[in-house]
N, C-alpha and C positions, 0 to 999 in steps of 0.2 A: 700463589699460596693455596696449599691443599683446603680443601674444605671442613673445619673440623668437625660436621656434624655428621658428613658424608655424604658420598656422591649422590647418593637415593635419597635427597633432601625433600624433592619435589616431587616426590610420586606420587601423593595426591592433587597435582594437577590436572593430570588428563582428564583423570574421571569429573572434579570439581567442574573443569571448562563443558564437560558435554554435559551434565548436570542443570548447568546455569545458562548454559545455550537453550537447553528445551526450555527450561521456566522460563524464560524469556516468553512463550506463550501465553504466561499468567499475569506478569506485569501490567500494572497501569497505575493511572497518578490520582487515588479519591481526592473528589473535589474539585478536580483541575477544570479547566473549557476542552479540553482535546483533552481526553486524558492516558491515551495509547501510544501515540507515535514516539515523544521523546523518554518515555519509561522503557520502552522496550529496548529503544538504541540505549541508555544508561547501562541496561543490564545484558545486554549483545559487549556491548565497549567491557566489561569484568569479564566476561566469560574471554574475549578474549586475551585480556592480562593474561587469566590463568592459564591460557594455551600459550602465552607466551612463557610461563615457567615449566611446561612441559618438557621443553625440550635441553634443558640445562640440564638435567641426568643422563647418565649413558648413551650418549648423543648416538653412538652406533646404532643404535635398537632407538630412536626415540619416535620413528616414526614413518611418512611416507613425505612425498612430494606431488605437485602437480605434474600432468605432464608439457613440455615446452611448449607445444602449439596451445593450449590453454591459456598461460602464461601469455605469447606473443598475441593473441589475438584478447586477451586484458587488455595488454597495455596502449594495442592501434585503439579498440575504443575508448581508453580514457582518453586518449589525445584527439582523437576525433568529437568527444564531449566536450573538451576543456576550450576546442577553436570555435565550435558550435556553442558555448556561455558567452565569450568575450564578440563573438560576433552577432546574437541576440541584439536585439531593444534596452535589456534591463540586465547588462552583464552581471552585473553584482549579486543582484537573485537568484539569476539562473545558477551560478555558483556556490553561493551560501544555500538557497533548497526555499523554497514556498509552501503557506498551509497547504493542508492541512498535514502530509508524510514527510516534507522538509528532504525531498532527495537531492540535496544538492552534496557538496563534495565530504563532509563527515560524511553523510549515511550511505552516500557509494563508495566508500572505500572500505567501507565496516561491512558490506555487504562481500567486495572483492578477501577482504580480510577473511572473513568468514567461510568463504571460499580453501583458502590455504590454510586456514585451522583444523577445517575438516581432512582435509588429507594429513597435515600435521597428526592429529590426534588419533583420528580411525586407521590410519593407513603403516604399515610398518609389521614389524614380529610379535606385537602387542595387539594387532588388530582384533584378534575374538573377543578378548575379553573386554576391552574399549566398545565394540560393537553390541556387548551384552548389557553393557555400564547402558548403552546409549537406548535399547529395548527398552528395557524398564523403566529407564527416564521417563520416554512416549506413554510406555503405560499408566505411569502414574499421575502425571501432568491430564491424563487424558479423562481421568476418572472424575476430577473436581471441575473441568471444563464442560462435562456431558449434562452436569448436577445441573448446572449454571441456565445450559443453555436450555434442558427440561424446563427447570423455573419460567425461563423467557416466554417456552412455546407456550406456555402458560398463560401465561400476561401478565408476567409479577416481572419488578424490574430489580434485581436484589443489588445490582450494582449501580443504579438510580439510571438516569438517561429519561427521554420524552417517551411519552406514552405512548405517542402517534407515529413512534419511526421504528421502523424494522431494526432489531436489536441485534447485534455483536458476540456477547460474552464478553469475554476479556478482549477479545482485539478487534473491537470497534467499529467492523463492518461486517455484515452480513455474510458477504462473498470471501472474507480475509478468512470469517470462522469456518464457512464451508472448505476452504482450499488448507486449512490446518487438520481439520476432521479426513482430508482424502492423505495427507503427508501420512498421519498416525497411521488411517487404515492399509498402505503401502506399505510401508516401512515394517510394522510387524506381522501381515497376511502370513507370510511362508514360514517366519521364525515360529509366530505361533504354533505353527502345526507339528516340531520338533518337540520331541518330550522331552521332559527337565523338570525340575522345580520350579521355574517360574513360569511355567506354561499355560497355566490359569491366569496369571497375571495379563501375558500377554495375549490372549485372546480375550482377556475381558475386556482391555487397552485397545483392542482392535476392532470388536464390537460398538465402541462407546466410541471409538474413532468414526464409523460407519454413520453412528446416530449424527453424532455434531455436524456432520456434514449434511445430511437430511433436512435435521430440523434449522440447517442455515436458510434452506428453501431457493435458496441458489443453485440454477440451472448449470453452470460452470462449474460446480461442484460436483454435481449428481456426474456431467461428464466424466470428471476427474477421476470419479468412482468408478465408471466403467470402461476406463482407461487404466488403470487399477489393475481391475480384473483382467485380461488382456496382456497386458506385459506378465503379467502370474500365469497366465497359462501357457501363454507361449517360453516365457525361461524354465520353465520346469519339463518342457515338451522333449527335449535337447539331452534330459537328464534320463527319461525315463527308456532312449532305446539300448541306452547302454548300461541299465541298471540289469544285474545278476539274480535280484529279489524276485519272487514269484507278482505276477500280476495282481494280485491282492494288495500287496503292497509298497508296488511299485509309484512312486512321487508322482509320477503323468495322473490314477485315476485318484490318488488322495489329489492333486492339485484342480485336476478336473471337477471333483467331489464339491471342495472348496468354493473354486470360481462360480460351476452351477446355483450350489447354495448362496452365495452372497450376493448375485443378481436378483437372484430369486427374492431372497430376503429383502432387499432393497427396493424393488418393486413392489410388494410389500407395503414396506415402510411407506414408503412416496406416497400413495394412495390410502394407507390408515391415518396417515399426519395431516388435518385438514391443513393447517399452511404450507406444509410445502405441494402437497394436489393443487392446492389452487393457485402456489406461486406457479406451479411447470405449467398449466393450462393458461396463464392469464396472459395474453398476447402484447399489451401494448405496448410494456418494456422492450421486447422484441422488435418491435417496430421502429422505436426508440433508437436502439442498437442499430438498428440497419440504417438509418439517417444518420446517426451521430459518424460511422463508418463509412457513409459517403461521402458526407463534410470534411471528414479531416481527410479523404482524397484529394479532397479538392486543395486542401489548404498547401497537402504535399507536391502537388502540381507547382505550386507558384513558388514552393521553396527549396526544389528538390537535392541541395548540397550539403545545406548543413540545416534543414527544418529551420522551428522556431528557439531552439535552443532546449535545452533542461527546463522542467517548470514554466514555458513560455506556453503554454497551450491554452491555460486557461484567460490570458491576455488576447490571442488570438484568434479562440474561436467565434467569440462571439459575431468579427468581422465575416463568416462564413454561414452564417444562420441562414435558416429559410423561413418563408412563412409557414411552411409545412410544419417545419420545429416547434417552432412558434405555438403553434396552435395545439400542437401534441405532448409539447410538455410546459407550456407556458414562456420559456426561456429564459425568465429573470434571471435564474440561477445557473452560469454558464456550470460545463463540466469543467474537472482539473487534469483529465485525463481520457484518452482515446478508447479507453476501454478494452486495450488489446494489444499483447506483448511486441506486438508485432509493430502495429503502427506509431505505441510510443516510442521506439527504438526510430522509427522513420519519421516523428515530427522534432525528435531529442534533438537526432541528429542527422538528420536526413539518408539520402541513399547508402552514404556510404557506411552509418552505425548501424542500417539492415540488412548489409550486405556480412558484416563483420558480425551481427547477432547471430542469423543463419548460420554461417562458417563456428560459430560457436557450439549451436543444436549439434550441428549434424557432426563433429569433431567430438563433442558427448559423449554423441549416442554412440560409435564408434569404438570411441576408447572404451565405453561400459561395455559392451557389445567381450571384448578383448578381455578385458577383466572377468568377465562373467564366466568366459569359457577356459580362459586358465583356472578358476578355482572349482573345488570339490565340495560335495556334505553340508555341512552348516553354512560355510561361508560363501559359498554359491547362492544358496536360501536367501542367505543376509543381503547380498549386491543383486540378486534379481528384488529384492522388495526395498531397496536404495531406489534403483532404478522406475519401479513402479511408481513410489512416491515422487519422485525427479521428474515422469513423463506425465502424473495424474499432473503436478502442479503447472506446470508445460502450459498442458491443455486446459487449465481450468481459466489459465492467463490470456488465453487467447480470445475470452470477452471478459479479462478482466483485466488489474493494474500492480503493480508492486506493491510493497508498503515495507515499513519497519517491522510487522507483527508476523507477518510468514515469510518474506527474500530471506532473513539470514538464515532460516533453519533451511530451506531448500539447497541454501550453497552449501552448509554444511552438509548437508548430505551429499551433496553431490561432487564434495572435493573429498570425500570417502570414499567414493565409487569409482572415483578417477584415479584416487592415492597410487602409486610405486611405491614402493620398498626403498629407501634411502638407506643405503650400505655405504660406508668410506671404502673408496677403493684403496685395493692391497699394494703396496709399492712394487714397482716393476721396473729395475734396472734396465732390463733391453727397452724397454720402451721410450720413441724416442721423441715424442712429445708429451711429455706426465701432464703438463700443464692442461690438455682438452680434458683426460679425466678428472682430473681436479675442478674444472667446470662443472661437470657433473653433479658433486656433491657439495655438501656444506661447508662451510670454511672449517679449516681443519686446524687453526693455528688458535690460539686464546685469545689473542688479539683480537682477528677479524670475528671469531666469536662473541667476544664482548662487545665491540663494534656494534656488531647486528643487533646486538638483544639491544642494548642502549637505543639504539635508533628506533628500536620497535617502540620501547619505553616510553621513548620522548614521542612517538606518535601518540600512543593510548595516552599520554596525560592530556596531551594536547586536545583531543578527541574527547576527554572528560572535563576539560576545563570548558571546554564551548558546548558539551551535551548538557551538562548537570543544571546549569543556568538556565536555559532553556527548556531541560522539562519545568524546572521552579516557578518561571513565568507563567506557568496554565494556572498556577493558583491564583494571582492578583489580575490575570486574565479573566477565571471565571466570577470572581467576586465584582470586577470592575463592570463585566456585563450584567450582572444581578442589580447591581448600585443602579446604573442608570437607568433597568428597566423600571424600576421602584422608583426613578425620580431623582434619585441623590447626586445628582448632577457633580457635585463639588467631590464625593466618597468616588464616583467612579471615577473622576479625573485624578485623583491622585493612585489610585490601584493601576490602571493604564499605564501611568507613569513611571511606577515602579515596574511593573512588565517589561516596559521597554527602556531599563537601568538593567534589567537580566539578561535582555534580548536585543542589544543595541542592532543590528546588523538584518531586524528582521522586520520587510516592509509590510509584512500581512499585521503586525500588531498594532499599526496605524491603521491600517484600511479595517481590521476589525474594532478597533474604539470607533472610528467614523461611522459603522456602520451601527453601534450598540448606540453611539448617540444621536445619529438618525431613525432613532423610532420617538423617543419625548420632541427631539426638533420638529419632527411632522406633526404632532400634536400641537405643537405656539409655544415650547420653551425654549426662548432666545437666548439662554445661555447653553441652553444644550446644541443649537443651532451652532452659538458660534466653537462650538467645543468641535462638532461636526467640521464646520469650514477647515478647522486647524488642523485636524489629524488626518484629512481627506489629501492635504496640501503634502503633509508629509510624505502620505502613502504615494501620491502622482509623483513627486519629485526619484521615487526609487524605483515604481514602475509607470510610466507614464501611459500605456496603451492600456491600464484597468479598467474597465470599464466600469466595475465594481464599485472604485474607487473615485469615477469620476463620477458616476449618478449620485454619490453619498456627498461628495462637494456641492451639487447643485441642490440636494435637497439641504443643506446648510446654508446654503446662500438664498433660497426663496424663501423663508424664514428667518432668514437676518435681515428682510426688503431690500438685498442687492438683486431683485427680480431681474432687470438686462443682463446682468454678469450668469446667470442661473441659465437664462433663453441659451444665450451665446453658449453656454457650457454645456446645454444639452442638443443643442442645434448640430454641435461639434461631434457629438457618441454618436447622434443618430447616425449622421452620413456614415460613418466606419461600419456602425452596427445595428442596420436600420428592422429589426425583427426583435425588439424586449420590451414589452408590454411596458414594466415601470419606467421606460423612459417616456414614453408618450404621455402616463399619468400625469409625470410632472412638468412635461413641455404644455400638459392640459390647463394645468393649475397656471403656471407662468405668463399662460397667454391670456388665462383671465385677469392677471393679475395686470396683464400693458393693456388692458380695457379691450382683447380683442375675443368678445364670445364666441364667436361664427367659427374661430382657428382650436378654441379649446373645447367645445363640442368634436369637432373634428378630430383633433389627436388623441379623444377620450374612447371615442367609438372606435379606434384605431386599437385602444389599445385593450378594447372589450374585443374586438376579432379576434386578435394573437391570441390572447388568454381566456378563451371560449367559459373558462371553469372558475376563474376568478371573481369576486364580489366586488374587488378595489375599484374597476374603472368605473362601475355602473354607482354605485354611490355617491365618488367624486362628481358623475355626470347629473346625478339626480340634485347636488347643491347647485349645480352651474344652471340646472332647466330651469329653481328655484328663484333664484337670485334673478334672471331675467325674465321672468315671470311667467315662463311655460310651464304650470300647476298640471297640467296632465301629463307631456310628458316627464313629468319628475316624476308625478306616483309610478307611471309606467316603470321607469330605470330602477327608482326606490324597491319597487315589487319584485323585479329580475333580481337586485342585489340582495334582497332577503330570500328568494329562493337560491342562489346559489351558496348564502353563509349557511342555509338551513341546515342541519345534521346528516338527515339523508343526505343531499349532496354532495357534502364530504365524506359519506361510507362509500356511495359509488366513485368517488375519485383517487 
């Protein structure tokens, strides 16, 4: 049945999907506890509905395609992921996705999605104008994110968050806002420099691109930028010996001109920005990084087939800790990620999804390479500043981690840069197998057409019925941890509970109620103790190797006086995970508590070594010298433990 409104029904799709792909930038959930990661996949999942009605008009012209080896070396990693979940500790999680980015199988498929929508939408006979649609998006998205983050380097929080933590913008980590400031300033570097009407726009999009990333004060960033620059001089290099224009204004020195000046200017900036000067000079992050990347060698050593699975890393690193960790950042707080594209790909999914990541770069860069040099003029411009943004984010990754707030725009971009031209082949009577061309392209019959789109359909509802809940939990999440910090033991237990009526499927919403009511249970409220023990139990039962999850049972069990259950429960982490300061605390407490001073003196000093910088151990130590009646050394411990809460010591740490 013909269409009665006509074939060009949906031509505002394309532009709507690249539109709502970039805002996807600006998303987040006020109010929520996390309030980035499931807002943005909400609004990645509509953008791409809308790239899926893209291509229901004039399906000739509707667009491009990936190329195959892309495609095959997809689908080895998702299978190489899917055998590396069920072969994990905690299959169920490593599949469904863990706090706090939740990448389990929705948000990598919206990512792979994202992938084939960019070539979908940017790639085809419609490509410039799509490509122009897509400039200006960046530019404009870029202008209220720069405001944003100005405010931030400031010290004003206008989107609320803690005072005392290095701020986001809209997407929630410092390093996520640094590596979207290098995509914008990529992405429109070369286009800016093309005169047009909107050419002010985009270089002011590209400058404000520049800033965001600055004032992220992420050192992966600043890379990213000067990875940037680099792929912009070198893809303009190519163009300028065979340009006919006189040397004046030949693309090599305007490209030259550019790259000089935005180094320039950026160095600059670095050095006039007191936080980001002092983020690039301050070392021990650095330091950090280089242990955190020895450890998760080690870890790969022991797992080298299929790693720890998706999301398993932050369950197993803690078993690889040093004292040196230890000491250097405390450790309580394991990490959730390796810090680097390279070796999450090797702890996901061991040798072989790094072996298949690689084959993915280098098949990339290749194809862009191929694209770059078949195209002319504008559109050369446009896939060398794809490309730049595609190689800044690369490298920005490479000490850093995925997330919901910058993976999808990077696939889109980079399945633009990869797109072909999908053309229906012409019927050819001599030929004498049609059916390989027919391989080729899109299904050509109405059927297999309706087919597909149906199928895509039933994916994205499916994908919004499990995403939308899930962002809606961060509300009665952040309200349930407010409740109990204020005491209301009974209000947060019921806000938790509704969380996890949105969230059934999600084991961090147990381990974080366990942990929001392990701060009144450490204080002597025995109801919030036993609220502790229950949601602790929940969380073990879905990931058992938490470690997270099992200190937070024990501190609900030494506050319910199941003290032996508590010993035993922490006797157990140690061995796995013998370098985290808060387990010693409270294997400190436990042992005073089975009358044994001489063992909890001991695990207290223990755990004043590892966390050289912390007040906790030395206070718990100064009641234990109390109580058995060493009045000097108590004031001694009491004194250390006020000089390290004192405010100075908190600005030097």
């Amino acid at each position: 049945m013909k269409n009665p409104v006509g074939v060009r029904t949906f031509t505002w799709a394309p532009a709507l999907s690249i539109c709502v792909m970039v805002g996807s930038l600006l998303a987040f959930l006020p109010g929520g506890l996390f309030r980035f990661a499931w807002a943005k996949v909400v609004v990645v999942l509509i953008a791409l509905g809308a790239g899926l009605l893209a291509g229901r008009y004039n399906r000739e012209a509707a667009g491009g395609r990936l190329p195959r080896s892309t495609v095959v070396l997809l689908g080895a990693g998702s299978v190489v992921l899917l055998i590396a979940a069920l072969l994990s500790p905690s299959p169920a999680a490593a599949l469904l996705g863990r706090w706090p980015r939740y990448e389990g199988a929705v948000v990598l498929a919206a990512y792979a999605a994202t992938l084939v929508l960019g070539a979908r939408v940017l790639g085809g006979a419609e490509s410039t104008s799509r490509w122009q649609v897509l400039h200006r998006a960046l530019a404009v998205v870029s202008l209220p994110l720069a405001v944003i983050c100005v405010l931030e380097s400031a010290g004003l929080r206008p989107l609320g968050g803690a005072a005392d933590l290095r701020p986001g913008a809209t997407l929630g980590n410092a390093s996520d806002q640094g590596l979207a400031g290098v995509m914008i300033a990529g992405a429109l570097a070369l286009p800016s420099l093309q005169p047009g009407k909107s050419s002010w726009l985009l270089r002011t999009g590209c400058a404000a691109g520049v800033l965001i990333a600055v004032l992220s004060g992420s050192r992966a960033a600043l890379l990213g930028l000067v990875a940037v620059a680099i792929v912009c001089a070198l893809g303009v290099f190519p163009a300028s010996r065979t340009s006919k224009q006189s040397t004046t204004k030949s693309p090599f020195w305007k490209g030259t001109v550019a790259v000089g000046g935005s180094l320039a200017g950026l160095a600059l900036l670095v050095f006039l920005i007191p936080g980001a000067r002092d983020r690039l000079f301050y070392g021990d992050t650095v330091t950090g990084r280089w242990l955190l990347w020895q450890q998760t060698l080690e870890m790969a050593w022991e797992k080298p087939w299929f790693g720890v699975g998706p999301s398993g890393f932050v369950d197993a690193f803690p078993g690889f800790q040093t004292q040196q960790w230890a000491v250097q950042t405390g450790g309580d707080f394991p990490p959730d990620s390796p810090h680097s594209w390279l070796l999450q790909a090797l702890l996901a999914g061991g040798f072989p999804l790094l072996l298949l990541a690689l084959f993915l770069a280098v098949s990339t860069l290749r194809t862009a390479v191929v694209r770059i040099r078949s195209a002319d003029g504008t559109h050369r411009n446009t896939l060398i500043g794809a490309l730049a943004a595609v190689v800044g984010y690369g490298v920005g990754l490479l000490t850093g981690f995925t997330s919901p707030g910058t993976t999808p725009l990077a696939a889109f971009l980079c399945g633009g840069l990869l797109a072909s031209t999908l053309v229906a082949p012409a019927p050819r009577p001599e030929t004498r197998k049609p059916e390989k061309s027919k391989l080729r392209s899109w299904p050509q019959t109405p059927a297999a057409r309706t087919a597909a789109t149906a199928a895509g359909a039933l994916a994205l509802v499916g994908g919004l019925i499990f995403a939308v809940p899930a962002a809606a939990a961060e509300w009665p999440m952040a309200a349930g941890v407010s409740a109990a910090g204020n005491g209301n033991i009974a209000e947060a237990q019921r806000q938790f509970q509704a969380a996890q009526a949105l969230r059934p499927w999600d084991s961090d919403t147990a381990l974080l109620a366990a942990q929001a009511f392990a701060g009144p249970a450490a204080e002597g409220d025995p109801e919030a103790a036993a609220r502790t023990v229950e949601w602790a139990k929940v969380s073990l039962a879905r990931t058992p190797d938490s470690v997270e999850a099992g200190l937070a049972l024990a501190v609900g069990q030494l506050n319910s006086g199941d003290i032996p259950e508590a010993k035993l429960q922490l006797d157990g982490i140690i061995s796995r995970a013998p370098y985290i300061s808060g387990l010693y605390v409270q294997r400190g407490i436990a042992w005073f508590g089975l009358g044994q001073p001489e063992q909890s003196i001991a695990d207290l000093r223990t755990a004043a070594g590892q966390s050289p910088s912390s007040p906790v151990p030395w206070q718990v130590l100064a009641r234990v010298y109390q109580r058995v009646g060493q009045e000097g050394n108590a004031a001694q411990a009491q004194q250390e433990a006020d000089r390290l809460a004192a405010p100075e010591s908190l600005l030097q740490k």
